[in-house]
N, C-alpha and C positions, 0 to 999 in steps of 0.2 A: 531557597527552593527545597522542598522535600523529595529525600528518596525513594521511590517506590517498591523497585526492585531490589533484592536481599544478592551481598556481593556474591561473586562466581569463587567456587574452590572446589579442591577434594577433599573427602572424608576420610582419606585415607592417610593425610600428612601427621609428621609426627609433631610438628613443632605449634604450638597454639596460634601464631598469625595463619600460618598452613591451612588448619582446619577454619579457620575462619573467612580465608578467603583473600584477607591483607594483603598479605605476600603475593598472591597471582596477582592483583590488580592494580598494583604499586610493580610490579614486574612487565605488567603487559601496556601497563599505562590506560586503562581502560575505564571510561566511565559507563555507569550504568545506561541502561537504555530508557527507563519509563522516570520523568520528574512532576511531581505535581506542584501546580504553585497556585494563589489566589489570584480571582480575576481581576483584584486593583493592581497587584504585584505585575500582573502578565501583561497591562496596560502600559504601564511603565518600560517593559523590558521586548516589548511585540518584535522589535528588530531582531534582537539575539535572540529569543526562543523560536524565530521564521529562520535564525540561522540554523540550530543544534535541533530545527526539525529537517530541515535541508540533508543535515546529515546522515541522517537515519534514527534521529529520537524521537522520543513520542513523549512531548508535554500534555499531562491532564491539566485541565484548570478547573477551578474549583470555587465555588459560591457558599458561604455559610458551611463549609466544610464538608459539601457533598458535590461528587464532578460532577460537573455539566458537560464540560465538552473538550474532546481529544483534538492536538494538533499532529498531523504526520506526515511524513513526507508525499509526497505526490509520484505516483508510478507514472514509468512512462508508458506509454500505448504501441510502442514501437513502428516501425517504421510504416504510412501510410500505403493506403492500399495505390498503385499506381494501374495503368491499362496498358496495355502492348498496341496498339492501335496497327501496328504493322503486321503483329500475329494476326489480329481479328479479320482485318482486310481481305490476308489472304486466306481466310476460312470460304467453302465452299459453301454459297448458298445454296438452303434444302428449304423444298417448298410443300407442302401437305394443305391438311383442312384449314380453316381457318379457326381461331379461338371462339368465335360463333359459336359454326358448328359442330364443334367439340363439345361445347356447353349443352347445345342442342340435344347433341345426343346419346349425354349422360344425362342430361332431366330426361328424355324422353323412355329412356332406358331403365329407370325408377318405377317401383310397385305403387 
């Protein structure tokens, strides 16, 4: 698979893995985030790229060496909307126009 992303460091180390980034990433153990790979290759390997996108990676694939299409992890939606049905019950029913004639008499209310 290819790399996409260029490794993480500071520019301000003095020792040459430093500047280049080596050292933090072999330190932190850290693999990149974005990998591109071809769509025969990503056929072959769909298990472990649905893994290491699970994680938080983002596999590009790629056709005659131009992507086609991103894999990513799936957000979650948080938790669904639920109802209180005991609050609602005990809400005090209010009674007015009906939606008729509210309709009624905003059309009629028009130039």
């Amino acid at each position: 698979m290819k790399q996409c992303a260029p490794p993480v460091g500071y520019p301000q180390g003095t020792s040459e893995g430093a500047k280049t980034g080596v050292v933090l990433r072999e330190v932190a153990g850290l693999e990149p985030q974005s990998t591109s790979i071809n769509v025969r290759a990503a056929k072959d390997q769909l298990s472990s790229l649905l893994e290491q996108a699970s994680r938080g990676a983002e596999i590009i694939i790629t056709s005659d060496g131009h992507p086609k299409a991103r894999l990513v992890p799936v957000r979650s939606r948080g938790k669904p909307y639920s109802v209180d049905w005991k609050w609602l019950r005990d809400q005090p029913l209010v009674s007015g126009p009906s939606a008729e004639v509210l309709i009624r008499v905003e059309r009629d209310g028009r130039d």
